[in-house]
N, C-alpha and C positions, 0 to 999 in steps of 0.2 A: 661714482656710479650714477647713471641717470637711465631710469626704468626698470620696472618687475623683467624686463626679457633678456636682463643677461644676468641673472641672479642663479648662481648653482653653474654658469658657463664655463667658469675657472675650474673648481671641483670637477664638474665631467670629462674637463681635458686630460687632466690626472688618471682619470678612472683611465680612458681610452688608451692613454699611453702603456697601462699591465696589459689591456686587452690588447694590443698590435706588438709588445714585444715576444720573442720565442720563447717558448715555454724553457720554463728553466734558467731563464736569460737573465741579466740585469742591465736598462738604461743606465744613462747618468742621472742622478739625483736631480731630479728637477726643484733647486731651491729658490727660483724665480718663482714660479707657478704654483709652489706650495706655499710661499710668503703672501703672494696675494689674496689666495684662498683665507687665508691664518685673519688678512687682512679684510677680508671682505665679511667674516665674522666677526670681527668687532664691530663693525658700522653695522652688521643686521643687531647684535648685541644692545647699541646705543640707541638704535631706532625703536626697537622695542619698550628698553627702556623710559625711552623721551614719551613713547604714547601712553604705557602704563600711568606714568604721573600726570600725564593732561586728562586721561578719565578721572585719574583721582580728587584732583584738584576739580574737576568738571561735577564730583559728589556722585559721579556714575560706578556701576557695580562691574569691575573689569572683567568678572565670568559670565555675564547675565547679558552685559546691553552689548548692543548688535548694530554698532554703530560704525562709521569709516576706520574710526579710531581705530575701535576693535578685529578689523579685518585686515588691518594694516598691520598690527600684533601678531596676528595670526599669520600672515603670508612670511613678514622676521623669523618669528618661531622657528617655521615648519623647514624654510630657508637657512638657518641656522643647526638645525640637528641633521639635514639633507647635507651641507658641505661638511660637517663633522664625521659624518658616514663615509663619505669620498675619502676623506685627508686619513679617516683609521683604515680604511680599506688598501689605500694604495701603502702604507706603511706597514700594517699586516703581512701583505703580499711580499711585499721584497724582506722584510723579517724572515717569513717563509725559506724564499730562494738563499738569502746569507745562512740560515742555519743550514743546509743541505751543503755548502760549500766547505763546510768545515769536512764533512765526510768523505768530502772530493779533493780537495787541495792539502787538508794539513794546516796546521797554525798559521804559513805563508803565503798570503793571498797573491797571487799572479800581478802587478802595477797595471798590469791592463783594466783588470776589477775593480784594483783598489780605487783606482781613477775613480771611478762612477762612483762609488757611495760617501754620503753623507761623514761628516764627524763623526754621530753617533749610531751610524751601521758600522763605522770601524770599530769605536767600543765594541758595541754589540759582538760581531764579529770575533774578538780577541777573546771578552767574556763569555761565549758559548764556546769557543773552542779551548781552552782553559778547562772548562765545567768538564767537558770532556774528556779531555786528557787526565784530566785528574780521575775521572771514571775506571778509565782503563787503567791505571796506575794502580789502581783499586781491584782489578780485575788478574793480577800479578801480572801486569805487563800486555798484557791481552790486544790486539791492536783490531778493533770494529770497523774501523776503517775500509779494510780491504775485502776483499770477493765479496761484494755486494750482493752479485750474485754468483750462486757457485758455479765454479771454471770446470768442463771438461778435464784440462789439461792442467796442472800448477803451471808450467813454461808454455811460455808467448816466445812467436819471433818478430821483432821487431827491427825499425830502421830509427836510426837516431835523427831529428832532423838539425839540431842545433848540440854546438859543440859545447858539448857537458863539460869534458875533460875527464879525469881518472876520479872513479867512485864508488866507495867501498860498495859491493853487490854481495853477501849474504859474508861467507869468509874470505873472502878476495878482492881485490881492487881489480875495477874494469877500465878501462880506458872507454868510455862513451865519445871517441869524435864522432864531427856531422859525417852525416852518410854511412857509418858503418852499421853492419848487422848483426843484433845478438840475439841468443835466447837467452830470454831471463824468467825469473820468475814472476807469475802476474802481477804479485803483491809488491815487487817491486820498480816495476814499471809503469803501474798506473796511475801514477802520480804525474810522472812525468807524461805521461801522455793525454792525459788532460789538460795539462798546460799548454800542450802543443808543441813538445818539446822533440817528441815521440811518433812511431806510427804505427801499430801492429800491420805484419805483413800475415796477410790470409792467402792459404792456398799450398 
């Protein structure tokens, strides 16, 4: 790094990248641009450091004198808990959207999702929807998942867009090929219809 004016530039990119993707949405894991940040905090870390011990060694009072040293300290600092705020922020956020997924998808995350995140959003991922399931299991079976919000109708009619194949639907096996129409029940089509597997037909 060479100069105060790109200090905090990696961090804000991060930031920018929750602020432009769709709400609800998840990027790819930007593990470039988070390593650098990660990285760019230990150099403020060691700079800090390095001036700390030349006022000390200089016999100067590191809270008191108000010297380059000291404002070079200060700029580390301030630089240091500012990309620390970025790096929990944008990790926060998509923490956020992974737990909401669990209430949308089910235990099995779509490979389009899974792509995007991290190792550890997949933990994460597996471990909240677990904690979950195990809720409901507690709940005698109880499934929260579904009618998020409440349906006029239990039964949707729907268009399959992709070939399911034959799949148990409440007591019965449905045959789901592409392009055919059913009514199902909501609860059990919104799964797949978030995945885009599905289309509710209105009208």
């Amino acid at each position: 790094m060479e100069g105060t004016e790109i200090y905090g530039r990696r961090a804000c990119q991060l930031v920018k990248e929750l602020a432009c993707a769709e709400p609800g949405q998840l990027t790819r894991f930007n593990d470039d641009l988070f390593n650098q940040v990660i990285k760019e905090c230990t150099v403020h870390y060691s700079q800090f450091y390095e001036l700390t011990r030349k006022m000390q060694e200089e016999g100067l009072d590191v809270q008191s004198a108000r010297n380059a040293d000291h404002f070079g300290m200060l700029i580390h600092h301030l630089s240091l808990l500012r990309n620390k705020r970025c790096l929990m922020a944008y990790v926060h956020k998509r923490s956020e959207v992974i737990q909401n997924l669990s209430w949308k998808v089910g235990r099995v995350l779509p490979e389009e999702i899974e792509n995007k995140l991290s190792d550890p959003e997949k933990r994460y991922f597996k471990s909240h929807s677990s904690a979950l399931q195990s809720y409901m299991r507690g709940m005698d079976g109880l499934d929260l998942t579904v009618d998020m919000v409440p349906p006029k109708d239990p039964y949707i009619k729907v268009r399959v867009l992709d070939d399911i194949g034959v799949t148990a639907m409440g007591d019965r096996d449905t045959n789901l090929a592409r392009h055919s129409i059913h009514f199902l029940k909501r609860s059990d089509a919104e799964h797949y219809m978030f995945q885009g597997m599905m289309e509710e037909l209105l009208g």
